[in-house]
C-alpha positions in Angstrom: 0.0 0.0 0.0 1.2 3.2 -0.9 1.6 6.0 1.8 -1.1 8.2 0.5 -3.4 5.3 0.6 -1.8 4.1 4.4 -2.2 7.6 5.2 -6.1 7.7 4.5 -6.6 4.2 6.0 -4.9 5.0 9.2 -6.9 8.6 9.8 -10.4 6.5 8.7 -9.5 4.3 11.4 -8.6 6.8 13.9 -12.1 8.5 13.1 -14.2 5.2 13.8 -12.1 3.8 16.6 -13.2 7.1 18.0 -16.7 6.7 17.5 -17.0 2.9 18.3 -17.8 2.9 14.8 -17.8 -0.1 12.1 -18.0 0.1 8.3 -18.5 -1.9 5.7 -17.5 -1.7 1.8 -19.9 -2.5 -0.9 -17.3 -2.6 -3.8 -18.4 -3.9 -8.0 -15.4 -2.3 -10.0 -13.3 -2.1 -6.9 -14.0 -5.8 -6.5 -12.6 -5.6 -3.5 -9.8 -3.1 -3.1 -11.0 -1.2 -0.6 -11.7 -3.9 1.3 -8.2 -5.1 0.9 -6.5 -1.6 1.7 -8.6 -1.3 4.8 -7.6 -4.7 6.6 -4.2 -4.2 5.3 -3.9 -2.3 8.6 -3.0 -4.1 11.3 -6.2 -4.1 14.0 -8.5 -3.6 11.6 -11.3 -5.5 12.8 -11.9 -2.9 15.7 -13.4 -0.9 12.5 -13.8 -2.5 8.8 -17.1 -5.1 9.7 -17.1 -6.7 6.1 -17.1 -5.8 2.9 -19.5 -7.0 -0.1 -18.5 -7.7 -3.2 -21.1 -7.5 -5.4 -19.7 -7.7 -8.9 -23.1 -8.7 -10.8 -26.8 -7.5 -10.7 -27.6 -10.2 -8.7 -25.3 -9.9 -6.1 -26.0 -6.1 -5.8 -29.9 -7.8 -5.4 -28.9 -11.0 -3.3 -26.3 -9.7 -0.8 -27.0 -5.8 -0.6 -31.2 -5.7 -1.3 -30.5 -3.4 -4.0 -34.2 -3.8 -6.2 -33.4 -5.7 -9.5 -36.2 -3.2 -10.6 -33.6 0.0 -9.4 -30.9 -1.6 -11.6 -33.1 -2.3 -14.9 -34.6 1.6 -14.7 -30.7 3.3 -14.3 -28.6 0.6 -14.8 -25.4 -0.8 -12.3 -23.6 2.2 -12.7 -25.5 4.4 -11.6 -26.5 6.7 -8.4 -29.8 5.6 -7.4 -28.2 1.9 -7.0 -24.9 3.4 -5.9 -26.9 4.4 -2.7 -28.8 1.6 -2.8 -25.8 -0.2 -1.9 -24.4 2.1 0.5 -27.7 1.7 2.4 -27.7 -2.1 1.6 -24.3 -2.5 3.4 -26.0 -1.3 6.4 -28.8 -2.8 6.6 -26.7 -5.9 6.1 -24.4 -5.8 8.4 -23.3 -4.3 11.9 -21.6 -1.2 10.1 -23.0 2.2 11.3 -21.4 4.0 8.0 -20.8 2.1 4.9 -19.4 3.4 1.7 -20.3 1.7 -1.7 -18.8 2.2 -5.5 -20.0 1.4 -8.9 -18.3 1.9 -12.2 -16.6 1.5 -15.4 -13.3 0.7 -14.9 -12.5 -0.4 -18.4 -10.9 -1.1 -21.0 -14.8 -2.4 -22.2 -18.0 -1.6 -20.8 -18.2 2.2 -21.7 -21.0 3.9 -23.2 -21.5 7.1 -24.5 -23.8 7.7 -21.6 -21.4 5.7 -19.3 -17.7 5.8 -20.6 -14.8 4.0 -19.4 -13.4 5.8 -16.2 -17.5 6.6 -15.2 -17.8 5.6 -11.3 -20.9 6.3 -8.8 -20.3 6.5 -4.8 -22.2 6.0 -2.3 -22.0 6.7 1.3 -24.4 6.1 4.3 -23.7 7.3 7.6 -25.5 8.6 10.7 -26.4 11.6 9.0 -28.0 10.1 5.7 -26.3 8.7 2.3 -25.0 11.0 -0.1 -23.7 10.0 -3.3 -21.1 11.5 -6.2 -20.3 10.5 -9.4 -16.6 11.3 -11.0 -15.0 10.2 -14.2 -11.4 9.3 -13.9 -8.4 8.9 -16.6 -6.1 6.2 -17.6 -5.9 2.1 -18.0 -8.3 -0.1 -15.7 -5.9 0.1 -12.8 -5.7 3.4 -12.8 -9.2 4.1 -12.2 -9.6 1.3 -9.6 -7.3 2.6 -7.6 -8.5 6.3 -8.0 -11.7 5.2 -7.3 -10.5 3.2 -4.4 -9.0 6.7 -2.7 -12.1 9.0 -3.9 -14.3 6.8 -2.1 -12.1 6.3 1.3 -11.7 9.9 1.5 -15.7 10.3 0.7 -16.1 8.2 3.7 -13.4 10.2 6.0 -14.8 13.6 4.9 -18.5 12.4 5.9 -17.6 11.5 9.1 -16.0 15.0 10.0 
């Protein structure tokens, strides 16, 4: 993990220890990552809960409770179900705040509506969910791991 990345990991965890806080992830083009770069931290299951990974429409239905009939009107990538999943990772787990992220991370997949680099947040806390869509640059990796860092630092910001 790189220090930027440790650097957001360690403050998010600071933030819920704090709180008595848990989170979860609900990750489909991430599948995973931020997961992975939150239990990279040693001690991390005073905070991180679980994480989903919810790669197909069905798991998003299955796992998270996100409505198949949510998906077919907008599509996966999209911010009604990236919010559905935020609030799905809740409701499905022990986490008080979860984050969630939905996207194109390429190199197929894009649209013109939806091109490669095209990724929805969601975040659910306390307070509410709130979503955000951004559209990031360069290969698949690339924009998994910005995405991974927009949506830790999402999470961080909404629990300020």
């Amino acid at each position: 993990m790189d220090a930027e990345l440790r650097t957001l990991v360690t403050e998010l965890a600071a933030r819920l220890r704090a709180r008595g806080a848990l989170m979860a992830s609900a990750e489909s083009c991430t599948g995973g990552l931020v997961a992975a770069a939150c239990t990279e931290l040693s001690g991390s299951s005073d905070w991180f809960e679980r994480g989903f990974v919810t790669y197909s429409n069905a798991a998003k239905t299955d796992s998270l409770g996100v409505p198949a009939a949510l998906i077919a009107a907008h599509g996966a990538v999209s911010e009604p179900v990236a919010r559905a999943m935020a609030a799905g990772a809740v409701a499905h787990s022990a986490a008080r705040v979860a984050l969630a992220v939905t996207g194109v991370a390429g190199p197929t997949g894009g649209s013109a509506d939806k091109p490669v680099g095209t990724v929805w947040f969601g975040w659910c806390t306390p307070a509410g969910v709130a979503s955000e869509h951004r559209r990031f640059d360069g290969d698949r990796a690339a924009v998994r791991a910005q995405a991974v860092r927009h949506a830790l630092a999402g999470l961080l910001q909404r629990l300020d």
